[in-house]
N, C-alpha and C positions, 0 to 999 in steps of 0.2 A: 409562697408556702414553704413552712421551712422544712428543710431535709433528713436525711436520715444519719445520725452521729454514730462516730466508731471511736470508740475505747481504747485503744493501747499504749501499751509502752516498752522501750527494749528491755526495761529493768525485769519486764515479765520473764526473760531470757535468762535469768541471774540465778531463777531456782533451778539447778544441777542436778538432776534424779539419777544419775549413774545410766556409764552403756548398758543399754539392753534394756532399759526403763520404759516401758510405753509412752508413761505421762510426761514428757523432754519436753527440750528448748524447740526441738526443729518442727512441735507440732502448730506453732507461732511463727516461726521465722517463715516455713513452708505458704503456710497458708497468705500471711501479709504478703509473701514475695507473688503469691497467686494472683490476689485482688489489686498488684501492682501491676503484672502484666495485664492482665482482664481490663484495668482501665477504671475500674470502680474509686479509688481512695481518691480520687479530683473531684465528684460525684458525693463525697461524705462528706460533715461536720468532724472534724479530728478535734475531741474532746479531751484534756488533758486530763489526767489522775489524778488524786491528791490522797493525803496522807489523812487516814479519817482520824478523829478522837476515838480513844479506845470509849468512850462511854459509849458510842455503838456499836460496836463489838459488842460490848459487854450486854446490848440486850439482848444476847443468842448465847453469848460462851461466859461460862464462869471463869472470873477471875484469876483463878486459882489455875486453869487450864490453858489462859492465856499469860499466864506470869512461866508455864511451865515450856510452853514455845517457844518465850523468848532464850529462856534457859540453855535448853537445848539448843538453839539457833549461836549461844556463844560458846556451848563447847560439841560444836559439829565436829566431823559427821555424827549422826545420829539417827532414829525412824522412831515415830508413832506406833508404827506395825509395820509385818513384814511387808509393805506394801508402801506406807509413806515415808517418803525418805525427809531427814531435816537437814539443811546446810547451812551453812554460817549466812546466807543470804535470807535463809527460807522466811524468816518473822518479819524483815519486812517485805519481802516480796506479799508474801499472802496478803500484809495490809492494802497494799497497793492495790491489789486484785478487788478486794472491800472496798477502797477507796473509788478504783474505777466504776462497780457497780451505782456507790452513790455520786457519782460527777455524774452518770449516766441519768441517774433519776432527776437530777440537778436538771439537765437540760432538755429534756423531755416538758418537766413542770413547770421549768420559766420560758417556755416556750420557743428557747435556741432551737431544737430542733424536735420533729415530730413523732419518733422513735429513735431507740438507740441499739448499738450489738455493742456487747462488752467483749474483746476479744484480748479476753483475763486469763491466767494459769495461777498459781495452784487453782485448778476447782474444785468446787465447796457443798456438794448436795449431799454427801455421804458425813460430813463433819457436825458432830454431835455437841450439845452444850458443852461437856467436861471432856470431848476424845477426839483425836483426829484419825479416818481410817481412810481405807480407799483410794488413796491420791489427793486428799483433801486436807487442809489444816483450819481454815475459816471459810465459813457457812454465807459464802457471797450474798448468795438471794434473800437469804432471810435475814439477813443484817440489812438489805435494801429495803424491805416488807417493811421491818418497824422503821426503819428512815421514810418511811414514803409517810408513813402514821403519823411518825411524832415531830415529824420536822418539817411535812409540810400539810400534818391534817385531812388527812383524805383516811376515808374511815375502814372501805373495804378492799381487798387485795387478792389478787386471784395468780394462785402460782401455779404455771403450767408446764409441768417435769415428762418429756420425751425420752430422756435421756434409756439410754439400752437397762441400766443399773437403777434399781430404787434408789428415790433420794430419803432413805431414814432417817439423816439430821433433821432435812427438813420439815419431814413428817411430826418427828419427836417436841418440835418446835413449837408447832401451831398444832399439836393433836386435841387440846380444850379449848383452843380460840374460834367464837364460830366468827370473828371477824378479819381471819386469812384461810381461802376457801383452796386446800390442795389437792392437786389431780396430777396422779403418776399413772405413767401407759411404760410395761415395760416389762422385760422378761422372765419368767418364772417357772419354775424354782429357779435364782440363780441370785449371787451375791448381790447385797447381802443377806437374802435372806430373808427378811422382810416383804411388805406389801400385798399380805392376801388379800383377795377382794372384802373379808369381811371383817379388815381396819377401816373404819368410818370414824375415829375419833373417839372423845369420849368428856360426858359431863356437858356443857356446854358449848364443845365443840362437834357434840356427834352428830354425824352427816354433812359435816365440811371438811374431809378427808373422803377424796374417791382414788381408789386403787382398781387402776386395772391389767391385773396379769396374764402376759401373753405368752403361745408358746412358741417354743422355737421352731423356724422356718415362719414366722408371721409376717408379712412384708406389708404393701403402699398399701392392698385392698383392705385388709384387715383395718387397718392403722386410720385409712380413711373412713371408713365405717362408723369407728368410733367415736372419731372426733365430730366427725358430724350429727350422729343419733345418740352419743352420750354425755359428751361434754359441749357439747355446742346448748341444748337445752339446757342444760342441770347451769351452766355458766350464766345464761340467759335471766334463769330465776334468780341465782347470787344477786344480779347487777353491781359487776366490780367497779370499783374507784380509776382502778390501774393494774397493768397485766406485767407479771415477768411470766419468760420463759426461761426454764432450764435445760437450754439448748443442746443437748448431748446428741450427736452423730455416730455414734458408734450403734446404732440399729440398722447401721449402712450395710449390705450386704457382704464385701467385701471388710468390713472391719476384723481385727485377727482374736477379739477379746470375746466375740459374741456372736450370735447365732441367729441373729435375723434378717432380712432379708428387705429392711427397705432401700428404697432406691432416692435419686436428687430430686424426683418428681414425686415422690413421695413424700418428702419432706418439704418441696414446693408447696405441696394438697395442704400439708397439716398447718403449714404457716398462711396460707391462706385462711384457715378457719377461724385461728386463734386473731387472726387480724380483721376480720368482719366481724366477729365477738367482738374485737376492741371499741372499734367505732360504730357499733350499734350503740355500746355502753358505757365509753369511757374517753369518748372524742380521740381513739385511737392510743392512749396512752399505753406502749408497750416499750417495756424495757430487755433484750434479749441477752442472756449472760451465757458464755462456753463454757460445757460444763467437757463429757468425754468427748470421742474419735480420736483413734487410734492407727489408722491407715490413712495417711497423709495426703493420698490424692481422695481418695474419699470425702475426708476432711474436708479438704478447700472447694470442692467442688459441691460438698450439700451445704456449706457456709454460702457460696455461690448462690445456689437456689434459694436459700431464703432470705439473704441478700436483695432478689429478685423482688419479692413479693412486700419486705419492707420497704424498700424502694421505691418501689410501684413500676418496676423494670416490665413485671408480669403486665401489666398495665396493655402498656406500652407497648407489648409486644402483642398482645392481643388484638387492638389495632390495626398495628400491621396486618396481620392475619389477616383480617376482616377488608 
């Protein structure tokens, strides 16, 4: 049976956000140095990156937005907003980041391996066709969306955004397409702004956009709730092709960006769901990309738990138990 594949690269380390930046090198270095000790990376497929063609990019970001990255990237420093910083590394890093999500789909599809975690930096759910905000510069998962479409034909795609922060790129992306089905769980009101429950899309995409806004103090019960009795059905009717997750941690209770309250087993629960979705309907095809977390043992320790359950660690340990 083949295993579960891991995404990185040091070059990930290369995008420099300045001391005091949440979005750092050390929320990568931290976490690999974690799943080094844990014993996990002898256990994964280590999938290398590559450098994508901008023509997929360019089915998510205008041209003109990514000719303006690069721009930026040779007379750094520089920022998007007061939020994204650009450094002489930033444009290709962020490819790279794009690049890993689609190695990742690569080996999922040709059947190297039976899912994957992309453990990618700059993250990409907040990055817009023509903008980059958030901490984000290129829109990872939805540049993998139409890679899974047009490069290897699978017709429906279902993106499943946890992440604490709406993912509004993503959203903006696929809001007419009813052929990439999106669902953000996440907190509200709060940046950016975005994702009331009564965005569903629009034209031929309405009702393949589900937003659901939680409020603060919402932790594992809430969170599992949902994913059981609201996305687990409404996914069930989609029947996707292929699943990403936009694996954000920062709804960790301890994260410093945000204000809810879930916990590792919490995030265990919800990867559990979206992974019996998978192989009900998609022989398990899930691609999982980092998107936030922000408090570093946090971080590595809900990476950890669902780690767990792509693995089939949870498995295993279940087992035991028994």
């Amino acid at each position: 049976m083949p295993i579960t594949g891991l995404i990185y690269h040091p070059d990930y380390l290369k995008h420099e956000t300045g001391i005091g930046h949440p979005e750092n090198p050390s929320r990568l270095s931290f976490l690999m140095d974690h799943l080094e000790k844990k014993k996990y990376l002898p256990e994964m497929e280590h999938i290398e990156p590559h450098n994508p063609s901008l023509e997929w990019v360019k089915k998510i970001h205008l041209r003109e937005y990514i000719q303006m990255v690069e721009e930026f990237s040779r007379h750094a420093p520089s920022h998007l907003d007061a939020d994204t910083v650009i450094t002489s590394e930033t444009y290709r890093v962020a490819l790279l980041a794009v690049g890993g999500v689609l190695a990742g789909v690569d080996g999922v599809l040709q059947g190297k391996v039976k899912n994957a975690f992309c453990a990618v930096r700059p993250p990409g759910h907040h990055a817009e066709p023509n903008r980059g905000m958030g901490f984000c510069i290129f829109n990872n998962v939805a540049v993998g969306a139409r890679y899974v479409q047009e490069r290897h034909g699978l017709k429906k795609v279902l993106i499943v955004d946890w992440d604490a922060h709406h993912g509004n790129g993503t959203q903006k992306a696929f809001y007419s397409d009813p052929s990439v089905y999106y669902f953000s769980i996440h907190q509200y009101p709060f940046y950016p702004g975005t994702g009331k429950e009564g965005e569903k899309g629009q034209g031929e995409g309405l009702g393949y956009t589900l937003n659901i806004p939680m409020f603060a103090g919402s932790g594992d019960l809430e969170y599992i709730e949902v994913f059981e009795t609201i996305l687990y059905p409404a996914a069930l009717k989609f029947v996707p092709d292929f699943i990403f997750i936009s694996a954000g941690f920062d709804g960790h209770k301890d994260d410093p960006l945000t204000n809810l309250n879930l916990t590792e087993k919490g995030f265990k629960r919800i990867t559990q769901v979206v992974k019996r979705l998978a192989e009900e309907t998609c022989q398990g095809k899930i691609v999982s990309v980092l998107e936030g977390g922000y408090n570093l043992k946090a971080l590595a320790s809900s990476v950890e738990a669902h780690l767990q359950v792509l693995m089939d660690k949870d498995q295993n340990e279940n087992k035991k138990s028994e």
